[in-house]
N, C-alpha and C positions, 0 to 999 in steps of 0.2 A: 504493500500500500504506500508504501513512503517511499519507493521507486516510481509507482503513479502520479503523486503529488509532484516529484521531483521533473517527470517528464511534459505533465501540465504545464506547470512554470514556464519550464524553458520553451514550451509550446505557444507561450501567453506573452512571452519575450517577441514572439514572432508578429502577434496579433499587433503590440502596442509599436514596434520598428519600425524601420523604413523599407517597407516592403509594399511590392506591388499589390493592387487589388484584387487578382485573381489568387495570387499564391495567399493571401489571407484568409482569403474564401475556402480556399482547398483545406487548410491549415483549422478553420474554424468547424469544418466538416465534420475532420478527423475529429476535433474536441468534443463535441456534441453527439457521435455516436455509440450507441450502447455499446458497441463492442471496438474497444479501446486497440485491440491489436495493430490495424495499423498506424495510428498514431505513436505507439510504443517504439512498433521498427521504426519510424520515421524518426524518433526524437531519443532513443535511449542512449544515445551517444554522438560526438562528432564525427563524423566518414571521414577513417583513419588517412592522412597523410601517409602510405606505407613510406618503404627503399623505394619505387617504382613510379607514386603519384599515386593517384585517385581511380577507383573504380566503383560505381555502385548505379542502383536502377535509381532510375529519376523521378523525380517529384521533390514537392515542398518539403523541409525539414534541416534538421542536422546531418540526417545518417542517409541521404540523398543526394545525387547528381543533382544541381541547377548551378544557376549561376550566380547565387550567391555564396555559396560554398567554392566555388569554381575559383571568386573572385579573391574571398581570403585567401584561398592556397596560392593564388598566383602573387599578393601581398607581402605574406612570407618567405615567397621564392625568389622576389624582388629586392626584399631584406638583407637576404644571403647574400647575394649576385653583387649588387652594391658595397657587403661587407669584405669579400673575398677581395675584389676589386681595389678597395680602400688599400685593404694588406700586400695590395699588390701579389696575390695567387692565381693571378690567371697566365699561362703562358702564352694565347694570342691574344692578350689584348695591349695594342699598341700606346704610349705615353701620351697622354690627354684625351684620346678617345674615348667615345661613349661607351660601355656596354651595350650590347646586343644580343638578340636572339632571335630564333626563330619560330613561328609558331603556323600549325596546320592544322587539319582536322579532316576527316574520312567522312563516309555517307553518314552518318548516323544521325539520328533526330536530335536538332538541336545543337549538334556539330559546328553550325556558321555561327548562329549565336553565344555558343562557348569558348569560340576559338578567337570571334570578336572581341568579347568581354577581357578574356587574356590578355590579348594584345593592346586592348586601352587602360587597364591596369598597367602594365609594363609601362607603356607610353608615360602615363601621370606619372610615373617614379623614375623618368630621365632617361631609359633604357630604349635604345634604336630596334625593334619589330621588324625582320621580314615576313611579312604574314602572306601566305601561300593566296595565289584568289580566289580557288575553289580545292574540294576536296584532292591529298595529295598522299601517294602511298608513305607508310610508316618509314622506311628504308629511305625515301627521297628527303623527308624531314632531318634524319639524320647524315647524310651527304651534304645536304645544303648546309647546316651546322661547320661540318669541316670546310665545306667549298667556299662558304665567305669567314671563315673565321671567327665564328661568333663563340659567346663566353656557356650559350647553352639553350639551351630550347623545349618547346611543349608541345605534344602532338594531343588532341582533342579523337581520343579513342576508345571504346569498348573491346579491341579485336574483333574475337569470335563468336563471344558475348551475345545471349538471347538480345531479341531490340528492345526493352524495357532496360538498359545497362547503358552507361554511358563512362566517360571515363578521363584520364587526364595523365600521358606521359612525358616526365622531366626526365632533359637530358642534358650534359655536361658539354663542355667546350670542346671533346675530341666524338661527339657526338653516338657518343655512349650513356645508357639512362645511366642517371646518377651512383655513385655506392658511396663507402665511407671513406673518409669523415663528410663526405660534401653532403649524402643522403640525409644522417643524424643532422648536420647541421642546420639542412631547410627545415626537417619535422620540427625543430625544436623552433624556427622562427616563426613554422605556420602557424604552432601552437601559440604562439602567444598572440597574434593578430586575434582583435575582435573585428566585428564588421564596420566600427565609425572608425575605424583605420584604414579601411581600404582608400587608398586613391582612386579618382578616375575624372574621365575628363581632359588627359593627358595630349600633349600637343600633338595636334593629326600629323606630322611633318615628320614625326619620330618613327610615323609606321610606311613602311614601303611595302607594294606589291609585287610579290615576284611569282613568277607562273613558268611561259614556254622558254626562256633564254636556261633556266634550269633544270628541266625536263629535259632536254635538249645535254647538258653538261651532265646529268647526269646518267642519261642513254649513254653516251660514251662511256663512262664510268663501268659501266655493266658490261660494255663491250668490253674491255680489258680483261672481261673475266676467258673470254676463248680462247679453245687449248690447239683443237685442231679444225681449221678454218678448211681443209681440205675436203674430210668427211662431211660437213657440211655443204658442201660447194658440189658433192656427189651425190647428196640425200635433201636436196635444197625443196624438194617435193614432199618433202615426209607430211602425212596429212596430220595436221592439227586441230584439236577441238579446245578450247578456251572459253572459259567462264569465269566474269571476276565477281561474281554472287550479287552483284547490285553496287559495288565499293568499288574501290581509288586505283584499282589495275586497267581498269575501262580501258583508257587510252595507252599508256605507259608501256603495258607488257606487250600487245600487239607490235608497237612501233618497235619496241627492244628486240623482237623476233624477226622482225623483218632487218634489221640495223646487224643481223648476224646472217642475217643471208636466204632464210626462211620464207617462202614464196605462198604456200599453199594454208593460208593459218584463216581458219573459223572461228563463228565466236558465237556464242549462244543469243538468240538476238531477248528472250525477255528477260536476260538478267543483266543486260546491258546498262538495263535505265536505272540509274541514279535512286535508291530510295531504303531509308530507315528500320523498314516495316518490314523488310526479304519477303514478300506473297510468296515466292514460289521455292521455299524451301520451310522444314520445319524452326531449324536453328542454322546461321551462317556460319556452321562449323567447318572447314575442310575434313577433319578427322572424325565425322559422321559420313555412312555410305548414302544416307537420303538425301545430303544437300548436291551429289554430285547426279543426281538421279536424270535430270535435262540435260547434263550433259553428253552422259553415257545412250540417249536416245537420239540426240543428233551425232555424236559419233557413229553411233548403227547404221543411220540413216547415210552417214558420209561416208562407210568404210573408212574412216579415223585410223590410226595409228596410235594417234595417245588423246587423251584427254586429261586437260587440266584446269584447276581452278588454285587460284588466291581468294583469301577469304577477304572481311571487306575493307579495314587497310593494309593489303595486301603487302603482308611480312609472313606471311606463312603460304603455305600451297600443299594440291592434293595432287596424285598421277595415277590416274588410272590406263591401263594398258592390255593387248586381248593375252593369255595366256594359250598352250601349244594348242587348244583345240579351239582355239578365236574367240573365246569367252572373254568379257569384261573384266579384270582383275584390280581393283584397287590394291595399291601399293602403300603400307604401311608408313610411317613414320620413321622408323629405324630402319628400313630399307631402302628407303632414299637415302640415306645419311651413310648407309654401307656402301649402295652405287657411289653416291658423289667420290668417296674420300679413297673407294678403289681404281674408278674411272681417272680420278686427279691424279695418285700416284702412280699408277700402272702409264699413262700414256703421257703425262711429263716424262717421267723416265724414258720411256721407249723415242721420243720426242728429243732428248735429250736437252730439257729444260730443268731438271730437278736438281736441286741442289744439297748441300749437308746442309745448311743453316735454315733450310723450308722444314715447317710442322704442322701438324694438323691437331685439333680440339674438338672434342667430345663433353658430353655434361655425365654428372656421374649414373646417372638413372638411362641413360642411352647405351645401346648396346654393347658389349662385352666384343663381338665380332670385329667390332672397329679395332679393337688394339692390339686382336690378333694380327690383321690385314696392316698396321704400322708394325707390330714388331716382325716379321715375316721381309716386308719390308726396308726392313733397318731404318724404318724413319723416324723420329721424334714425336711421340701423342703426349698431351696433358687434357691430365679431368678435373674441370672444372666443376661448379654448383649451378645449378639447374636455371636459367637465365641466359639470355646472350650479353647481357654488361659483364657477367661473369668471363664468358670468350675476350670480349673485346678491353676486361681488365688484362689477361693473359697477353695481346698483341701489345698495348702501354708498355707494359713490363717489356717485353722482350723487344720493342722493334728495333733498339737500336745494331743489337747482332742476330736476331731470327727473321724469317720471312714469313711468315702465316701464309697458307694456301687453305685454307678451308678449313670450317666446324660448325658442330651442329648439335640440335637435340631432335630426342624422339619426337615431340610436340609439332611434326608437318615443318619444320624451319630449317635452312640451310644459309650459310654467309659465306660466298668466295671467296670473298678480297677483304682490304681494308679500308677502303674508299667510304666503305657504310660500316658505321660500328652496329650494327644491328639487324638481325633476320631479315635476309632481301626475296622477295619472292620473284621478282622481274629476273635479275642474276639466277635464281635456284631454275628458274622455270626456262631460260635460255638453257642452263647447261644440261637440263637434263631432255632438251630434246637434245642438246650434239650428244651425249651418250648412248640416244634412242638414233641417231643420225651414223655414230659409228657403229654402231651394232648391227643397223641394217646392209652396212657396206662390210661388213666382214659376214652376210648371210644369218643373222642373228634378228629378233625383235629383243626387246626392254628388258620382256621376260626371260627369255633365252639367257640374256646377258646374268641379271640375277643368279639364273639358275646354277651359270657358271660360278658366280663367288661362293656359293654353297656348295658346290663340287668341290671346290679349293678349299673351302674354309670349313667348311661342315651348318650343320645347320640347326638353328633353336628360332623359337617361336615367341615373341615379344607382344604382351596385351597386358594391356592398362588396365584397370579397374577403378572403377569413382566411384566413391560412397559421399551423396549429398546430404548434407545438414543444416539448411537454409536458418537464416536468420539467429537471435541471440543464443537461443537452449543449443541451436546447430553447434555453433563459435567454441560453447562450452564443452559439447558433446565430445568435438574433433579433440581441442586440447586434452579431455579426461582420456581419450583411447590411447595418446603418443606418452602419457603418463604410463598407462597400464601396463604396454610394450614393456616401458622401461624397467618399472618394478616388477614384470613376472616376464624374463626374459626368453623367447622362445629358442628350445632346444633341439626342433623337430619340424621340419616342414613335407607334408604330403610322402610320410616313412622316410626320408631322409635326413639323415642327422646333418646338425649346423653344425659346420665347423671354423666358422668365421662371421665378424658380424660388423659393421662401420657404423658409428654413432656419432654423426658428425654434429652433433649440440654441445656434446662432452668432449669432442675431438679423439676420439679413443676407440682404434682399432683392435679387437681380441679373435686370438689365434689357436684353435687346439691344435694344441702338438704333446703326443705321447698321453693323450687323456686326460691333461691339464692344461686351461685355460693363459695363454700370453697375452698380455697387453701392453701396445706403444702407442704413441701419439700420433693423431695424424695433422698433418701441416697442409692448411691450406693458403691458397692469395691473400694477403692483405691478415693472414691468421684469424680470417671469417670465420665463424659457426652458420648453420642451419640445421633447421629441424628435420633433419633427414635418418633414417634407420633403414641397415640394407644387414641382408642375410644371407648365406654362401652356403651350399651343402655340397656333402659329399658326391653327387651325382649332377652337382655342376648347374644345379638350380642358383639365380639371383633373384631375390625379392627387395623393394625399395619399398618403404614407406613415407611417403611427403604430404604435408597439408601443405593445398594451394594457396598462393600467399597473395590471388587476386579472386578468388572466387570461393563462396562456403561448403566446400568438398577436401576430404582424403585422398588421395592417390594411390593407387598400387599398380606396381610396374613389377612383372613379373616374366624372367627371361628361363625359357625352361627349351633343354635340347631335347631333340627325337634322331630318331635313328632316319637318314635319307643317302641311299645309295646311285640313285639315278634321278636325273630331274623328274621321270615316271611318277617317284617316292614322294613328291612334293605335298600332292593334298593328301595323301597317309601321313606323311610326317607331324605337317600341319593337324589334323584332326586326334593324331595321339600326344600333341600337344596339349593342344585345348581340353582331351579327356581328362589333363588332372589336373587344370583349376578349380573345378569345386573342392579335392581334397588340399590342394592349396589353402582355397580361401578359409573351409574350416579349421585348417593350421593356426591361421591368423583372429579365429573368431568373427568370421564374418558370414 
């Protein structure tokens, strides 16, 4: 009851401020109905500032997307930028110039208007804005960052996000979302902004629009990513089917595909248009098989070769492909990530482009596969924590003696180069048609190609699990389960004993050896923690435990081998995979 009273208040804070007419009304709604629930999510807390920025469904309140929320974080983000600035911590920004940034936003509802607000915020606090003129993929926000030099920037995004979710990502001067100390630094300045501290009103002069001269610089950019210009130039036909789910690939990735030499490229014509709402899918997820469902029917239709989609600001992508008897095959997350990074090193090398100071980057909960295929190869892998600020903290550290060629996670996301500190789909969705491009010129499709690194490498079956627990009891739920793990540690997954375990909260890797338990420390970037728990059995199962740190769900990433002797073996392998997730999941109590 004195959590009711507490959330009325601050409910009643809203009524009596300076807020619009409508969101009063919305706000009074909530007050005046019997059933208090949604006014409680609305108002039981402030929508946390996470590491990453803002994510939450919209509507009036504290614990909501609008743009009065939108407006303090960008206040406090202003705070920082300024204060860094003062200390002289920025390495591009030149003596007496302003600070800058960049700021965009994708299809989303309410996208122009939050990305606006942004921008006139910054503005009022002396900060120069290139603000995008219409929606612009996640990847090109972070290019533009490096390509003029700015101190850091804000993408107005949900991802993948049902369309009730809206969202807000901050990124630093090397055009990597924020980490620490910069991350801590802005929560703790967002936190202190009330709302008669925002500025705004900011001199229009401050905010510049930049559009096709950057599209354009950053086409090329993605160009740079091509490995063999040749196979392409012999498979320049390959049929393409393209869907950018209603979001910010529309124009970008088409022009990118043809900018590589790609002749024959389709595009779904009603996901074309522009809009918040996705009609014609459930969820704009890539890593759901119904959003790709138009796809795969106009590929039918066109005797396709591949079909692909970017989700709607297009930092992630999906690839579906026929397998040997011409069926439709959606290609996993961790399968892409195993093409890319063997495709990269296998034909640089043969190319004779590859070098000892080139590495490639994986996140810890992405496949295990990857670092056979680097160690096999004598090439250099680091695993990072689950993020691409994570990778792109990895290429800071290293660039001035390593070269980054490519990294990625499970999550549908792949990153070339270094041009974009963050998941490119334009680049991911280029390279993996020249993959599908060399494949068909050495007598191979997509699948084919796969099928080979499982020849070579052997083969395990990679599936995620999500356990949702929406809202406040959710939040509690999740924390009470990563508690339980910890205090009753599990010794046993699906009859096979653990014999290894990574608890990267405590930093503390344990090893049996001879029937007694070893433990060392594990050393990460920057000597991060996350809340992550992973488990190793004797029969060569991995299981990962993570609470998503933008959405109110569990994770479970579970990498379990089967036996596959001939590409034949493929959907047996597959299906005796999947047979022991259920004894999996009741390992884990689910």
């Amino acid at each position: 009851m004195d959590e009711l009273k507490q959330i009325m208040a601050t409910a009643q804070t809203w009524l009596d401020g300076n807020y619009d007419a409508e969101t009063k009304a919305q706000v009074k709604k909530m007050m005046e109905a019997e059933d208090k629930t949604e006014l409680i999510e609305s108002f039981y807390r402030t929508l946390e500032f996470g590491t990453g920025g803002l994510r939450g469904i919209m509507g009036p309140g504290t614990n909501r997307m609008n743009k009065y929320i939108v407006a303090q974080a960008t206040q406090g983000y202003a705070n920082y930028l300024l204060k860094v600035a003062k200390q002289g911590g920025f390495v591009t920004l030149k003596p007496g110039a302003p600070v800058s940034v960049v700021v965009g936003h994708d299809c989303r509802n309410n996208g122009r208007l939050f990305a606006e607000t942004v921008a006139d915020v910054f503005a009022a606090n002396g900060i120069r804005v290139y603000l995008f003129e219409s929606l612009r993929p996640t990847p090109e926000v972070s290019f533009a960052i490096r390509h003029l030099s700015c101190q850091g920037g804000v993408n107005v995004t949900a991802s993948h996000n049902p369309k009730e979710y809206n969202g807000y990502k901050a990124y630093w001067e090397d055009g990597s979302q924020v980490l620490q100390p910069h991350d801590k630094g802005i929560i703790e300045e967002v936190n202190k902004v009330r709302m008669e501290d925002v500025k705004t009103g900011g001199d229009k002069d401050l905010i510049q629009i930049i559009g096709g001269e950057m599209d354009y610089d950053y086409m090329m950019a993605v160009k740079s990513v091509m490995i063999d210009q040749e196979s392409i130039l012999h498979q320049k036909d390959l049929n393409i089917v393209y869907t950018p789910m209603h979001g910010a690939g529309r124009q970008i990735v088409p022009m990118c595909l043809r900018s590589w030499g790609f002749e024959n490229i389709h595009v779904v014509p009603e996901q074309m248009v522009i809009d918040g709402n996705f009609p014609t899918v459930v969820s704009p997820n890539p890593e759901n098989a119904e959003a790709m469902t138009m796809g795969m029917a106009l590929g039918t239709k066109l005797n396709a070769d591949l079909v692909i989609a970017s989700d709607p600001d297009a930092d992630r992508i999906a690839i579906v492909c026929r397998n040997n008897k011409g069926e439709w095959v959606i290609i996993n997350g961790n399968q892409t990530n195993i093409m890319y990074n063997y495709y990269i090193i296998n034909n640089m090398k043969r190319l004779g482009k590859m070098r000892d100071d080139m590495y490639i980057v994986k996140t810890i909960v992405t496949s295990e596969l990857i670092r056979k295929i680097a160690d096999r190869q004598g090439v250099t892998m680091t695993d990072e924590f689950t993020g691409f600020k994570w990778i792109a903290n990895r290429i800071r550290l290293w660039e001035k003696d390593h070269t980054f060629i490519g990294g990625g996670e499970e999550s549908f996301g792949y990153m070339a180069y270094d041009k974009v500190r963050d998941k490119c789909s334009p680049s991911a969705i280029c390279l993996i048609c020249e993959i599908a491009a060399y494949a068909k010129d050495n007598g191979m499709t997509l699948y084919d190609y796969l099928m080979k690194i499982y020849m070579d490498y052997g083969f395990q079956r990679e599936t995620t699990i999500n356990v949702v627990r929406p809202g406040k009891s959710g939040a509690e739920e999740i924390a009470a389960m990563m508690v339980n793990y910890r205090k009753n540690p599990i010794t046993e997954i699906a009859g096979e004993k653990v014999i290894r375990t990574r608890d990267f909260q405590e930093s503390i890797e344990r090893v049996l050896v001879n029937g007694k338990w070893e433990e060392k420390e594990i050393h990460m970037a920057l000597e991060a923690k996350s809340n992550v728990l992973q488990y190793f059995t004797e029969g060569g199962l991995k299981v990962s435990v993570r609470p998503s740190g933008t959405e109110p769900k569990i994770k479970y990433y579970f990498e379990i081998p089967a036996e596959m002797k001939t590409p034949a073996d493929y959907e047996k392998a597959t299906a005796d995979a999947e047979a022991r997730v259920p004894a999996i999941k009741k390992s884990l109590g689910l």
